[in-house]
N, C-alpha and C positions, 0 to 999 in steps of 0.2 A: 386929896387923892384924885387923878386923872381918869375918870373911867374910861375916856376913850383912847389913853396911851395901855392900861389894862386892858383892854378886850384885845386891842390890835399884837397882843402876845401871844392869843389864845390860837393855836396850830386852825383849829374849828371856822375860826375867823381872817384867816390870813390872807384869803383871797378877795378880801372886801375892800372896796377904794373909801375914801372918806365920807359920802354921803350915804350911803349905807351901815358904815358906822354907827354915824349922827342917827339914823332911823331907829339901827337896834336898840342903844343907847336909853330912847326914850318908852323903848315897851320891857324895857326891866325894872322891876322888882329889887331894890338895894336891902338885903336882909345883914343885920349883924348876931352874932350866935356864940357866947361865950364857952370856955376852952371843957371840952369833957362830954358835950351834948351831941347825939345822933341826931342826922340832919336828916336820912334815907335807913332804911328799913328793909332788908331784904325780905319778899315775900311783899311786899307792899305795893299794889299796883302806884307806878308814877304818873305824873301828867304837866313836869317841869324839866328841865337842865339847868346846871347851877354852874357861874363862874367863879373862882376866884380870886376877891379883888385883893384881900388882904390876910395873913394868917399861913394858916396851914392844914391839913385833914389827911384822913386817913381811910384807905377804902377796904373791906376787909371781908371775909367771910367769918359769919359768925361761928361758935365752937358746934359740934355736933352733940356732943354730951355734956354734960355738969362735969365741971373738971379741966376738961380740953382748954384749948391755949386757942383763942382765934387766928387763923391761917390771912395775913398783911399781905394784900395784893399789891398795894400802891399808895405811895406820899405823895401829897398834891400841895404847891407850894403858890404864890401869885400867877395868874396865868392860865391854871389848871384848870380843867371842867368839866364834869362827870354828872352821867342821868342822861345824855345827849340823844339815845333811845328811845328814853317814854317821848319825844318827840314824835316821834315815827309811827310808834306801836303802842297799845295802851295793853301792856304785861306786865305781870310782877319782876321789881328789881331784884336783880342777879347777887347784888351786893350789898354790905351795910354801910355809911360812911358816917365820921363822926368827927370831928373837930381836936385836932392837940393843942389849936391857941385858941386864942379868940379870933373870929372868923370876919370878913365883910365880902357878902356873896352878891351875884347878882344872879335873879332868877327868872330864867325866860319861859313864863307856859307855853303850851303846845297852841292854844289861842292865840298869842303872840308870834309865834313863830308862825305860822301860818300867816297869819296879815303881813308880817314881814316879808316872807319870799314873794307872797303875791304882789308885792309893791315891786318889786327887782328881778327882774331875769337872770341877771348877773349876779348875784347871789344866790340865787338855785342851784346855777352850774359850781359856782364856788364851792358851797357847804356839801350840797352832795359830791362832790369830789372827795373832796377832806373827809368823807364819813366812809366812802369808798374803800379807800385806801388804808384807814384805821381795821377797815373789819379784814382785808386782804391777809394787814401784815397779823393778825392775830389768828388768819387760820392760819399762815403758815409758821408760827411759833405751835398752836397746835398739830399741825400737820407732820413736819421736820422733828427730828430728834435733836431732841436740846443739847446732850453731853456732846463733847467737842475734844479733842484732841489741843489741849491751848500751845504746849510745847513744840507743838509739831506747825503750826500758825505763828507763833512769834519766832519760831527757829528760819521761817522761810521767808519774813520779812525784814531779817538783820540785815544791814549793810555790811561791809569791809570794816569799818571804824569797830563797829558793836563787836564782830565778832571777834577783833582782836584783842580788845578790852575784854572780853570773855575767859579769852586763853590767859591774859596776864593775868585777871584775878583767879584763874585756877591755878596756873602755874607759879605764883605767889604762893599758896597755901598747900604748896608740897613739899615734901622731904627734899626732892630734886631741886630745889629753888636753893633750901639750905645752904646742900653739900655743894652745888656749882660755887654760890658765895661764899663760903668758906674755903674750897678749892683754888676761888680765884684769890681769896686774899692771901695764901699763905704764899702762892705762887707769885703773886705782886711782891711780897716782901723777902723771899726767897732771892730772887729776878734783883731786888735794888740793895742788895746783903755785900753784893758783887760790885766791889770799887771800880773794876774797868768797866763795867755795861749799868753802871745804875744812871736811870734818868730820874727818878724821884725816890733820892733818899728821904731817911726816917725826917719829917713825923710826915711823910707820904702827902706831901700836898695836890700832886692831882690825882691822887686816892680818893683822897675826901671830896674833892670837890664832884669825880664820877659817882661816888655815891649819893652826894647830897642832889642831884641831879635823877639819881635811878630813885630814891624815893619823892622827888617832886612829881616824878612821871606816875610813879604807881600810884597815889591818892586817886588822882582825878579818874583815871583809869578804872581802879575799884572803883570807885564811887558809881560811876557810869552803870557796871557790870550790877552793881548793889541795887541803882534806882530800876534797870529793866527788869530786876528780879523781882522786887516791889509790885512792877506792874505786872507781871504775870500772875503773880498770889492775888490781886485784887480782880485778876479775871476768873480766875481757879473760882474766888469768892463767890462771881455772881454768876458763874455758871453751875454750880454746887446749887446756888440760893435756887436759881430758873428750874434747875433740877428737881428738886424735894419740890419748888413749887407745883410745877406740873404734876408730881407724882401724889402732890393731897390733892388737887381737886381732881384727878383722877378716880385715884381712892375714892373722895366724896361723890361722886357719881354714879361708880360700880355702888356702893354702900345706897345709894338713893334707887338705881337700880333695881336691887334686890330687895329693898322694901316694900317697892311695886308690887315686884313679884309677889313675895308671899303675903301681900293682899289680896292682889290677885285669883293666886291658889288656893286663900281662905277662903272667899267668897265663891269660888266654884265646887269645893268643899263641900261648903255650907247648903249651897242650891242643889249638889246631886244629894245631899242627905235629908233634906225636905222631898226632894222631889219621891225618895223611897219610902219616907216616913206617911206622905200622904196620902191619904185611901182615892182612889178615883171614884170621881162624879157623877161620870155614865154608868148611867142602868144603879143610882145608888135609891135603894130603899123600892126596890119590884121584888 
């Protein structure tokens, strides 16, 4: 394994030239962590980022109650690398992550990274760019409205070919396609019945060959029409998925919210009903 052709995949890292690299390279931490095991811990303050070199993982919130189905934010696959905040900040992580294979990570502390930037200029501007930019696009996924109109977005970026291949596969699968075909055949052999005007008599040889030509054409055609349709259900799919996503950890937040709350209003509860229950001080025992 190259760890330095793995890191140079890592988005985090893309603005590093090679001897910066070679520096990170040597202040990591090579961890392997077989397939089923939490690496990260939500609630658990961090003080590393973790790449990875080998495997795969999984980042996830855990369930709220006994029962519940843990809410899959993200598969991380070679490349990948998450925790890149306890860098920054020393807070409890956001998320749990845990390993689907066996794992080979590399683990940068926040001591390490530190020595690092301070050796590179150029690396400063790099990384924090790239961490810029990660948190931008994630307020504006929070910010924006996730549902989308997909039909009305793949309808406006057909060309001529697509949309015509549209019409043939709907106009294939009508009544209307039928009865024109049946129309035209009987009229074709109606039309060559007639000894003075027939140009292809029985068994209709440029009959068939017009046909065997009209469905060479329609295959590819449908097919066309079949695979953009494909691609629209697989977008349908992950705008549905980004949808209910947003809407559990929303959900989980209003729910985390409210439990504040009525801690909260327990505790102030609690203190105006001591404060009446308890006799005052002054002037106690004259």
């Amino acid at each position: 394994m190259q760890i330095h052709v793995e890191l140079k995949k890592v988005p985090l890292f893309k603005g590093l030239n090679d001897s910066d690299i070679e520096a990170l390279v040597g202040r990591l931490s090579i961890r392997r962590v077989p397939a089923g095991q939490e690496i990260v811990s939500k609630g658990n303050v961090g003080s590393s980022m973790f790449v990875v070199l080998e495997g795969s993982v999984r980042i996830f919130l855990p369930a709220a109650e006994e029962g519940e189905q843990p809410i899959v934010l993200k598969e991380l696959s070679s490349g990948g690398f998450f925790g890149e905040m306890a860098l920054l900040e020393r807070e409890p992580r956001t998320a749990s992550v845990e390993t689907l294979s066996e794992v080979v990570l590399g683990e940068l502390s926040r001591e390490g990274f530190v020595d690092f930037l301070q050796s590179s200029s150029h690396a400063i501007m790099a990384m924090l760019g790239e961490m810029s930019g990660r948190l931008r696009a994630t307020t504006r996924l929070l910010e924006l409205p996730t549902a989308r109109d997909i039909n009305r977005e793949a309808d406006e970026k057909l060309t001529w070919g697509q949309r015509l291949a549209d019409r043939v596969a709907q106009w294939n699968g009508s009544w209307s396609f039928i009865a024109l075909l049946l129309g035209l055949t009987g009229l074709w052999c109606a039309i060559n019945a007639l000894e003075h005007i027939a140009f292809d008599p029985y068994p209709y040889q440029f009959f068939n060959l017009f046909l065997a030509i009209l469905v060479a054409l329609q295959g590819p055609l449908i097919m066309m029409s079949q695979n953009r349709q494909s691609v629209k259900e697989r977008l349908h799919a992950e705008t549905d998925y980004m949808v209910n996503l947003k809407n559990e950890i929303g959900i989980a937040q209003i729910l985390r919210e409210v439990t504040q709350l009525k801690e909260q209003l327990y505790l102030r509860e609690m203190g105006e009903y001591r404060s009446r229950s308890e006799p005052p001080t002054e002037g106690w025992g004259d």
